[in-house]
ZASEKOL-191966 format. One record per residue (C-alpha): y, x, z; residue number from 1; residue in three letters. Coordinates in steps of 0.2 Angstrom, whole numbers, plus 5000, padded with zeros to 4 digits. Layout:
! ZASEKOL-191966
+------+------+------+-----+-----+
|   c2 |   c1 |   c3 |   n | res |
+------+------+------+-----+-----+
|    Y |    X |    Z | NUM | ALA |
...
+------+------+------+-----+-----+
END
This chain:
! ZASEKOL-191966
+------+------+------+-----+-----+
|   c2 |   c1 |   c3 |   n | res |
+------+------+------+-----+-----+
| 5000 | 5000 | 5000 |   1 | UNK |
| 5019 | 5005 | 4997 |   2 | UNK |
| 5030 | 5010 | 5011 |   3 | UNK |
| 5047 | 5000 | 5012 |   4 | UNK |
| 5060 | 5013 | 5002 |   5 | UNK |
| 5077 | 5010 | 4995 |   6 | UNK |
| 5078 | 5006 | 4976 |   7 | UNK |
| 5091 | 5015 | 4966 |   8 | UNK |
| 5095 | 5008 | 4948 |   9 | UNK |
| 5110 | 5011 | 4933 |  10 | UNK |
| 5123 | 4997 | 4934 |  11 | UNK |
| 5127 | 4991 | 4917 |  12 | UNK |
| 5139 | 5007 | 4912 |  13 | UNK |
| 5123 | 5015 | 4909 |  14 | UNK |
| 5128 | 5028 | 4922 |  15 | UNK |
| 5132 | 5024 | 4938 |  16 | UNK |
| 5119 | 5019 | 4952 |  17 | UNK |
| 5116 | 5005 | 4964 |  18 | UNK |
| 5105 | 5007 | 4978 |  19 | UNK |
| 5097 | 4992 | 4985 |  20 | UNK |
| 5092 | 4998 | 5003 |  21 | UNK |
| 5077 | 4991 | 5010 |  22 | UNK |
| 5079 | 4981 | 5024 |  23 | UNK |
| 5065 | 4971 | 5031 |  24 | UNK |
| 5046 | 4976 | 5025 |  25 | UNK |
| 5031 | 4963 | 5025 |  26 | UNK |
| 5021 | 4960 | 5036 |  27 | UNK |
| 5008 | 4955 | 5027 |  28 | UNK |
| 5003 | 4945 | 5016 |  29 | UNK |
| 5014 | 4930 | 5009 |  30 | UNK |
| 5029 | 4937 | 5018 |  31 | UNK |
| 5043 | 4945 | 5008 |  32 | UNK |
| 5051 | 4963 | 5009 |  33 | UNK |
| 5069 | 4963 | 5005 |  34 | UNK |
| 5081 | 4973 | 4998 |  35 | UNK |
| 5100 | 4971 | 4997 |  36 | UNK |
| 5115 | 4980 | 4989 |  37 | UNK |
| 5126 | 4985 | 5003 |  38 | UNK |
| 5139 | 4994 | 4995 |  39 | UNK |
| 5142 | 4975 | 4985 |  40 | UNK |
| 5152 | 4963 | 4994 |  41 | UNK |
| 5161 | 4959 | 5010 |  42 | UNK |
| 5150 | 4951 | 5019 |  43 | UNK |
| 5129 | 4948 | 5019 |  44 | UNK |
| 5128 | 4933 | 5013 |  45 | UNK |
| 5136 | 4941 | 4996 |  46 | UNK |
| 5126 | 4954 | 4991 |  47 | UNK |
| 5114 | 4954 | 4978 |  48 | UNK |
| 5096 | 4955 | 4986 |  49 | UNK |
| 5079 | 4957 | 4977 |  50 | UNK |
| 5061 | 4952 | 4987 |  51 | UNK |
| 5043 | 4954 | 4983 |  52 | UNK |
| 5026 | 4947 | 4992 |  53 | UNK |
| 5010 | 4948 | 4987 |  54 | UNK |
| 4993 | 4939 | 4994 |  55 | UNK |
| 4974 | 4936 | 4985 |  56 | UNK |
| 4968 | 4921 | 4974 |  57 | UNK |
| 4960 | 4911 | 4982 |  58 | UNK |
| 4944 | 4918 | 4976 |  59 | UNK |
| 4949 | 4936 | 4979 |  60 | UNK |
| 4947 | 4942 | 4962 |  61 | UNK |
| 4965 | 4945 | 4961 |  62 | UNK |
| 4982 | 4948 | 4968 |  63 | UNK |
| 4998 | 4938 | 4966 |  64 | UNK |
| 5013 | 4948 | 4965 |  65 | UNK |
| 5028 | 4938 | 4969 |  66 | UNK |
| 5047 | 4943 | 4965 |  67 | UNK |
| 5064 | 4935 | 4968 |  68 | UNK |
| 5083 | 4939 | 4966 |  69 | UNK |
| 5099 | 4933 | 4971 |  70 | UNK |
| 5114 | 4939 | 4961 |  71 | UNK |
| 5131 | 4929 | 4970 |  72 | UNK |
| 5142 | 4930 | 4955 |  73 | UNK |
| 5158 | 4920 | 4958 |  74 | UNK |
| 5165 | 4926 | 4974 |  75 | UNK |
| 5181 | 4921 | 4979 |  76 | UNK |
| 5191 | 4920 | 4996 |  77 | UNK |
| 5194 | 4903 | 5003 |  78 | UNK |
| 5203 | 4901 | 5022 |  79 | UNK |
| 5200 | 4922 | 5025 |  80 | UNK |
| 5180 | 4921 | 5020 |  81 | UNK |
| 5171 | 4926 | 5006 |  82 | UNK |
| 5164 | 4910 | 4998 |  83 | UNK |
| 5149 | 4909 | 4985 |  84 | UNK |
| 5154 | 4897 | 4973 |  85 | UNK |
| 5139 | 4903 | 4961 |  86 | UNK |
| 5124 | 4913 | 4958 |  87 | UNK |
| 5111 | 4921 | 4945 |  88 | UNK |
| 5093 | 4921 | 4952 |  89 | UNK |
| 5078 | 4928 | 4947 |  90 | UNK |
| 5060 | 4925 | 4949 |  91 | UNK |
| 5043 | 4927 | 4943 |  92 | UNK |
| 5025 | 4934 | 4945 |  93 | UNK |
| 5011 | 4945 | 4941 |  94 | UNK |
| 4994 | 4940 | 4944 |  95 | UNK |
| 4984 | 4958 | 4945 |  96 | UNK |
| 4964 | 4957 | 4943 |  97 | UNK |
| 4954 | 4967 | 4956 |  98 | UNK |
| 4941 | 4971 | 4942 |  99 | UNK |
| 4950 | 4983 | 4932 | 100 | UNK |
| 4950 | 5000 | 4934 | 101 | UNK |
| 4966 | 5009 | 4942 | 102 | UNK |
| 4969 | 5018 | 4924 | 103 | UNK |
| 4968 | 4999 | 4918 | 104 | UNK |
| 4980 | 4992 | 4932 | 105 | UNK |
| 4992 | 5003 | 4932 | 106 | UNK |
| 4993 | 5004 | 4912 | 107 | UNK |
| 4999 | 4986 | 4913 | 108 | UNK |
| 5009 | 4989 | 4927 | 109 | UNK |
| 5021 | 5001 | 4919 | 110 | UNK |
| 5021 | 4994 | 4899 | 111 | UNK |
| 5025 | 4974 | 4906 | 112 | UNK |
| 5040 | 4982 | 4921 | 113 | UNK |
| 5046 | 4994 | 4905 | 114 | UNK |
| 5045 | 4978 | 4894 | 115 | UNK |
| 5056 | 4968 | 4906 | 116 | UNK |
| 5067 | 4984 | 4908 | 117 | UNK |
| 5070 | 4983 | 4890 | 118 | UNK |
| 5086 | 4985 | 4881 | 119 | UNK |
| 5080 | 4968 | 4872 | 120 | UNK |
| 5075 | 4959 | 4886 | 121 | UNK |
| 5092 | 4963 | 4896 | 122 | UNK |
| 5100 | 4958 | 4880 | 123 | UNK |
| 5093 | 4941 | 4882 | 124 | UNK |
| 5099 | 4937 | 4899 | 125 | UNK |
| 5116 | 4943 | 4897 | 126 | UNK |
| 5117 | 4933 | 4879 | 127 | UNK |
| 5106 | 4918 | 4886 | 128 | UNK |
| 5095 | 4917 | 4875 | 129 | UNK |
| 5078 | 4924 | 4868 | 130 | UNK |
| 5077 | 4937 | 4853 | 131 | UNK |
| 5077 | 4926 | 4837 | 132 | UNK |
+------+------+------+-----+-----+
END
């Protein structure tokens, strides 16, 4: 198993990083790490943060990955407070079969994250829409 560490990726200039510092590891499973972007906002309750949880199928044969973000993208000061008027989120899943082989598992791992780390797939959520 992973140990909780912070996460540093480019911001969309290509060039500078954001580190999303871990902050609360799972437990086990079913229960979420999180990660949030500090250095971004005011307050907690504006920073982006990223979570993953993981648990077995219900026949064991494989293991759920679960990920979710919340981006608060329209942050304005209302009475002194920062206010979330609006926000991008993010979520989806891998299932991960426990027959493959570790070559096979981690193939998969790392051609489907670069696939969604893509310069076409980022294209399609800052556009809105899927390649035509």
């Amino acid at each position: 198993m992973p140990n909780l560490a912070n996460i540093t990726v480019k911001k969309a200039d290509g060039t500078t990083d954001i580190v999303y510092t871990g902050l609360v590891p799972s437990s086990g499973d079913k229960t979420s790490a999180v990660w949030k972007a500090q250095t971004v906002g005011a307050t907690p309750g504006v920073r982006p943060q990223f979570s993953v949880s993981a648990e077995s199928n219900q026949s064991g044969t494989a293991r759920r990955i679960k990920f979710a973000g919340l981006w608060p993208s329209s942050v304005v000061d209302a009475n002194g407070r920062p206010v979330v008027m609006d926000k991008n989120t993010l979520s989806g899943s891998f299932s991960v079969a426990q027959n493959m082989t570790d070559a096979e598992i981690s193939e998969f791992a790392h051609q489907f994250t670069g696939l969604l780390a893509s310069a076409l797939f980022r294209e399609s959520l800052t556009s809105g829409y899927a390649p035509t």
